[in-house]
Structures are given as structure tokens and as C-alpha cells.
C-alpha positions in Angstrom: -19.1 -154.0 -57.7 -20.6 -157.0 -60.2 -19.8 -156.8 -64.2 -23.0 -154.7 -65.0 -22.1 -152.1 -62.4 -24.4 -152.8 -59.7 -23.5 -154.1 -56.1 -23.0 -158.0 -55.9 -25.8 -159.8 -55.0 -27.7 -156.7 -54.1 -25.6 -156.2 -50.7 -26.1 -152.6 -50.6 -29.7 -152.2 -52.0 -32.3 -152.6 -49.3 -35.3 -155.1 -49.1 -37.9 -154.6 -51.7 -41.6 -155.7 -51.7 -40.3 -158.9 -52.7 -38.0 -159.6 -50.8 -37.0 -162.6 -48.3 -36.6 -159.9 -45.7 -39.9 -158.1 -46.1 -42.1 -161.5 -46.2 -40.2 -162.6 -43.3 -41.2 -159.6 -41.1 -45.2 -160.4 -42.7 -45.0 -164.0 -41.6 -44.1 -162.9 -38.5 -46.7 -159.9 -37.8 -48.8 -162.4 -38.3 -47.9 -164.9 -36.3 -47.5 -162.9 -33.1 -50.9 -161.2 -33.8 -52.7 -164.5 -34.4 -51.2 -165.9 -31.1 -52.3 -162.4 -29.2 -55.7 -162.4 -30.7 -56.7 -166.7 -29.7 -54.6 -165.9 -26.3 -57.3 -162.9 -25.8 -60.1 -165.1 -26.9 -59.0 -168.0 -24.8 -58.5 -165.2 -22.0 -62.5 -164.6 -22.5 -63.8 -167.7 -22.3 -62.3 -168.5 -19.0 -62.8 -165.5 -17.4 -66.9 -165.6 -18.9 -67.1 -169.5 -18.5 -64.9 -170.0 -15.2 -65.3 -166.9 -13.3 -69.0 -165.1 -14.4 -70.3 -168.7 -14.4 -71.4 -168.8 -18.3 -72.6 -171.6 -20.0 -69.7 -173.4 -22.5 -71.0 -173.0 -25.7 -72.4 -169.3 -24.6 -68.6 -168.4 -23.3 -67.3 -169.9 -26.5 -69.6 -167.5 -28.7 -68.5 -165.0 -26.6 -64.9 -166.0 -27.1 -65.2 -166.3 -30.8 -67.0 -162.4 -31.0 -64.0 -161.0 -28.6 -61.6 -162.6 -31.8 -64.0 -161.8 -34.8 -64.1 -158.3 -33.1 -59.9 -157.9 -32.5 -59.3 -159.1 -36.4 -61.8 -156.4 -37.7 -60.1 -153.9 -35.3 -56.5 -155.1 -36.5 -57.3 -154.9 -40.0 -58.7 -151.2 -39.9 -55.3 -149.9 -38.0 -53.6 -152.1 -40.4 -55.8 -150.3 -43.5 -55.4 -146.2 -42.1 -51.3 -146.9 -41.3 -50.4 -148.7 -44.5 -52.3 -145.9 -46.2 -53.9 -147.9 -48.5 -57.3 -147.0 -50.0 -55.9 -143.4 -49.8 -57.2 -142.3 -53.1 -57.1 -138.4 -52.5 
């Protein structure tokens, strides 16, 4: 135990929101669901531009609404599990 009574350096207190350890674990949410959603979109465009024969800048539109459309989809799950806007 410190002086003032509480635990030295915080060892036995757990992460708070502002933590290392919490913004860590955000950076890296992020990064592993950035890389999924550009390996999905690169995933579209070859399989519309390569093997259904689609024009390049048609496949990348294509590509670019698969992505648009993952994000929107991640950030509603994200939105109803983190419960926020839950004003009831």
C-alpha cells in the first residue's frame, strides 16, 4: 500500500476509460476491423473485375459500396452493444 492508502501505482485497480490498457484494445479493434473491411473490399473487386468480367472503375465502385456498406454495418453493432444512445 502507497502513503495515502491506495495501492502503489494503481496495481490492483483495473483499467479505467483512460487508461493505456483500454486505448490499447481501441487501437487495435480498429485496426483488425479496418484490415477485414479493405481485405473484403479488395475481395470484391477481384472477384467482380476478374471473375464476373466488370469494368475497373465499375468493380472499384462496387468495391468502395461493399466497404461504405461494412463500416455503416459495423458502427450500428458497435452503437446497440456499447449501449449508447440508450436514453430509456
Amino acid at each position: 500500500m502507497g502513503i495515502s492508502g491506495s495501492p502503489p501505482n494503481g496495481a490492483d485497480e483495473p483499467p479505467g476509460p483512460g487508461s493505456d490498457a483500454v486505448a490499447s484494445g481501441a487501437a487495435r479493434t480498429l485496426t483488425v476491423g479496418g484490415v477485414v473491411v479493405a481485405l473484403l473490399g479488395a475481395g470484391w473487386f477481384i472477384l467482380s473485375h476478374f471473375v464476373m468480367g466488370t469494368t475497373s472503375p465499375d468493380a472499384v465502385g462496387e468495391a468502395f459500396g461493399v466497404m461504405l456498406g461494412l463500416l455503416v454495418a459495423a458502427s450500428i453493432a458497435g452503437a446497440v452493444v456499447s449501449g449508447r444512445g440508450n436514453h430509456g
